[in-house]
C-alpha positions in Angstrom: -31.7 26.1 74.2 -32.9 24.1 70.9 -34.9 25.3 68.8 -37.7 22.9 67.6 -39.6 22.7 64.4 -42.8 22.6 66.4 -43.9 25.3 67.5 -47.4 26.5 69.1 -49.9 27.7 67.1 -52.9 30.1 68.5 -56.1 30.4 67.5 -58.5 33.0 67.8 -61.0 33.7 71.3 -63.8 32.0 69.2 -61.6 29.2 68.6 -60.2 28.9 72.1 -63.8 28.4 73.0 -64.5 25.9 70.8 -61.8 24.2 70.9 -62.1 24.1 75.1 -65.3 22.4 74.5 -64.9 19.6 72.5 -61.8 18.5 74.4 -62.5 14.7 75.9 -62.9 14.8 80.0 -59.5 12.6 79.7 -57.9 15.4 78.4 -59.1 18.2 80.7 -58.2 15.7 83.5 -54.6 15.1 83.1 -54.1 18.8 82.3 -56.0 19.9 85.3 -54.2 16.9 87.7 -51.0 18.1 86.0 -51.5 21.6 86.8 -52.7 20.7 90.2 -49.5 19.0 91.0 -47.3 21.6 90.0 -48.9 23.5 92.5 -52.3 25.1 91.8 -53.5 27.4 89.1 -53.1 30.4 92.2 -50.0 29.4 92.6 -48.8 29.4 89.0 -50.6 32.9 88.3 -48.9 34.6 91.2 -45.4 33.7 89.4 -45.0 37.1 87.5 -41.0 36.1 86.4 -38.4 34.0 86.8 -34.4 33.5 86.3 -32.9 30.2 85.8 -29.1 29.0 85.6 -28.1 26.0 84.8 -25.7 23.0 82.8 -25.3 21.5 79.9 -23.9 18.1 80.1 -23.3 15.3 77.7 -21.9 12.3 78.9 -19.5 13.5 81.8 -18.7 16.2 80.2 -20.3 19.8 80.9 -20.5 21.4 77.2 -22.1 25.0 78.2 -24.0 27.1 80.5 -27.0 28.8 80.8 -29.0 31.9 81.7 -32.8 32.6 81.2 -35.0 35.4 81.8 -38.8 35.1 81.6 -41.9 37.5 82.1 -44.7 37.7 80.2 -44.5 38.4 76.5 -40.5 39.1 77.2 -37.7 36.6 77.2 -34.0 36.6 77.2 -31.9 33.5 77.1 -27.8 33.3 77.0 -25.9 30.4 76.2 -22.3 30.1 77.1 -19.6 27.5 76.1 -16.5 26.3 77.3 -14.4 28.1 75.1 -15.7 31.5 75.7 -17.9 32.1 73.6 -21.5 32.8 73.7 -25.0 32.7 71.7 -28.3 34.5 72.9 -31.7 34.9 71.8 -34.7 37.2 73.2 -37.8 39.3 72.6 -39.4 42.6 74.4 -42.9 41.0 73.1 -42.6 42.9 69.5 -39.7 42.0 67.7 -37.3 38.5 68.7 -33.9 38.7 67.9 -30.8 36.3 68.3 -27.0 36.4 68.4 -24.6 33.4 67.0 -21.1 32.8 68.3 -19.5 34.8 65.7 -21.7 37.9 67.7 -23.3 39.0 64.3 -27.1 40.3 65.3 -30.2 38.7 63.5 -34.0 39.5 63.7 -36.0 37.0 63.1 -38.7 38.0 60.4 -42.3 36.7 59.0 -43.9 33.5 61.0 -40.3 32.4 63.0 -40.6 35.9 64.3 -44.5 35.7 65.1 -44.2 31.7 66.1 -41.0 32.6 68.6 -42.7 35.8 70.4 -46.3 33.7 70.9 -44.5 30.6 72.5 -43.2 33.4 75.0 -46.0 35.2 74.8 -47.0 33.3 78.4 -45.2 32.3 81.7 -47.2 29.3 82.1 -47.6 27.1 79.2 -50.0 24.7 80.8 -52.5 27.1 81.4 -52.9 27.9 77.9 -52.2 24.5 76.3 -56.4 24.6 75.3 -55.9 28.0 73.7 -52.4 27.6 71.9 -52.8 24.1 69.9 -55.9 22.9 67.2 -57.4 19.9 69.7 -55.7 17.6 72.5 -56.5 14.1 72.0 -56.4 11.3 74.6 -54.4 8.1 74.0 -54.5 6.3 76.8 -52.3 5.0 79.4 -49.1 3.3 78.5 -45.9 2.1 80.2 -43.2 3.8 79.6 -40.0 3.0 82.0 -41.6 0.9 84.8 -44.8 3.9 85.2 -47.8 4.3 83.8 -48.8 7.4 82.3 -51.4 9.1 80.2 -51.0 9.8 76.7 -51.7 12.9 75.1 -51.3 14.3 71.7 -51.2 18.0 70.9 -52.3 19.3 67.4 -51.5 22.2 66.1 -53.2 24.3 63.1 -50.9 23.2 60.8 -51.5 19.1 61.6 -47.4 19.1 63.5 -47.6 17.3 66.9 -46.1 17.0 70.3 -46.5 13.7 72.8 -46.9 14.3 76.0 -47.0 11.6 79.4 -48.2 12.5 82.2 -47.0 10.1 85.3 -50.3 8.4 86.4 -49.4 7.9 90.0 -48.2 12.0 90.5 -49.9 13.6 87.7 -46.2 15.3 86.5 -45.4 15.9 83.1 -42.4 13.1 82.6 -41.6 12.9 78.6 -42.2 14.8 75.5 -41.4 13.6 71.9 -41.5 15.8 68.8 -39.5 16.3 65.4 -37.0 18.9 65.7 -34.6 20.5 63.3 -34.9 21.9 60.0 -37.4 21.2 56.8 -33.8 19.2 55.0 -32.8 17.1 58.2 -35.2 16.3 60.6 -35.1 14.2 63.9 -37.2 12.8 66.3 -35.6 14.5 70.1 -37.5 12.3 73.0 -36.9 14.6 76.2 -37.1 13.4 80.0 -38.2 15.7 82.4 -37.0 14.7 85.8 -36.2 15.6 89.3 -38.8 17.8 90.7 -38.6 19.9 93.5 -40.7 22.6 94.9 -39.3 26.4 95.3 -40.3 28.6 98.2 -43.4 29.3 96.8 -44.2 25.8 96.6 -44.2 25.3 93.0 -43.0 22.4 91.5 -39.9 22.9 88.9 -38.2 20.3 87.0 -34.8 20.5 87.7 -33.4 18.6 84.6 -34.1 17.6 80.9 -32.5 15.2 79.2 -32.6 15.3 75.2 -32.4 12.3 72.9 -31.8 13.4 69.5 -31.8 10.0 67.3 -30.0 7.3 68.7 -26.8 8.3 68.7 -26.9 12.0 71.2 -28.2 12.9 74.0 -27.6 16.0 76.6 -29.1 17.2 79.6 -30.3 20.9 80.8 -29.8 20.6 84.6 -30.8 23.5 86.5 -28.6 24.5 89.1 -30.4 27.7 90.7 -33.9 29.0 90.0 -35.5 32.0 91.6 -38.9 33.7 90.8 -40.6 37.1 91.2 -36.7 38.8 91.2 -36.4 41.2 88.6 -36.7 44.5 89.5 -37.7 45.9 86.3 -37.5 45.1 82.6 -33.8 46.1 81.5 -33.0 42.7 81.2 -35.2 42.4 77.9 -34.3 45.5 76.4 -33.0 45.4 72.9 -29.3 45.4 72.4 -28.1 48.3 70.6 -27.0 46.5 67.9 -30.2 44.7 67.1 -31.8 48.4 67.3 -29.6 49.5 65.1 -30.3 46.7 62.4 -34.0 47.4 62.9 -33.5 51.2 62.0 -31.1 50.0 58.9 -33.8 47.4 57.7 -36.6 49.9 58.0 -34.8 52.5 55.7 
């Protein structure tokens, strides 16, 4: 998956609270309706992890596959491209780690590390959207595509945002626009979440994405099997040997 230049900031239990307090009722209401129709907070909570497969496509053309592994505080994901080869990236909750296609190991270090292991930190993002960002403000509704929706802006510490709509008529998270990319080239990515379906627990999962990146590219993350509550224990997070091995040579 892409990795953004936004990314959440959290804030301390007195700031949760604070923060929880002087949200508007417009903004409590479209993340409650929103949470509502994904299925219910009960519903949500009893998730404890998931495994998704999926596509990459661009155009007609399918450009890569993918695997991810989620639990709480522990995430694994695998990209895999037509020519064989493969990236991956992950965290056990304590250190996150990544592999490029040339298969050299990495650990990410300082605030990418901190900044990657808190936005997996929890299962369900919309739960904690009060605790993980500076303020949510309100916008308004707006018409985007032939719907309305509701606007909302998320704020992090650090003043970097994140738009969110919210379909008025379902109460479903339906776009997202942010500046990705690095501090030299930066680009506005517009993403469409689409095509929601429930799974046999009855929670609603989006079952694509589709990325705008400027004007000129765009790409969509379609999700061709998803399954929750599978894993019979944690191997799947475990840290490769040759990221352990790093670890003990950059400690010496």
């Amino acid at each position: 998956m892409i990795k953004t230049a936004i990314l959440l900031a959290f804030l301390t239990p007195f700031q949760n609270e604070q923060n929880e307090k002087h949200l508007s009722p417009q903004v409590k209401s479209v993340i409650s309706r929103f949470v509502r129709a994904k299925g219910g907070k009960s519903v949500l909570e009893n998730v404890k992890n998931y495994t998704i497969k999926g596509e990459v496509v661009s155009g007609t053309d399918t450009v890569g596959t993918f695997e991810i592994w989620q639990a709480a505080n522990r995430h694994l994901s695998i990209d895999h491209f037509p020519d064989g080869s493969s990236r991956s990236h992950g965290t056990d909750g304590k250190i996150a780690w990544r592999f490029d296609v040339d298969g050299k190991p990495s650990i990410l270090q300082g605030q990418d590390a901190r900044d990657y292991v808190r936005h997996y930190a929890s299962l369900h993002e919309s739960l904690e959207w009060t605790k993980q960002f500076a303020t949510i403000l309100y916008a308004g509704k707006k018409q985007i595509d032939n719907q309305s929706v509701d606007h909302l802006i998320f704020v992090a510490t650090d003043n970097r945002q994140i738009n969110r709509y919210f379909s008025s008529k379902s109460g479903l998270f339906v776009r997202e626009e942010q500046i990705v990319g690095t501090k030299e080239n930066t680009q506005i990515m517009i993403s469409e979440i689409r095509s929601y379906a429930p799974d046999k627990n009855g929670l609603l999962v989006s079952r694509s994405r589709v990325n705008h990146i400027g004007s000129d590219y765009s790409y969509e993350y379609k999700i061709t099997s998803a399954a929750t509550n599978t894993l019979p224990d944690d191997k799947i997070f475990e840290v490769p040997k040759s990221v352990a091995e790093l670890r003990s040579r950059n400690a010496k």
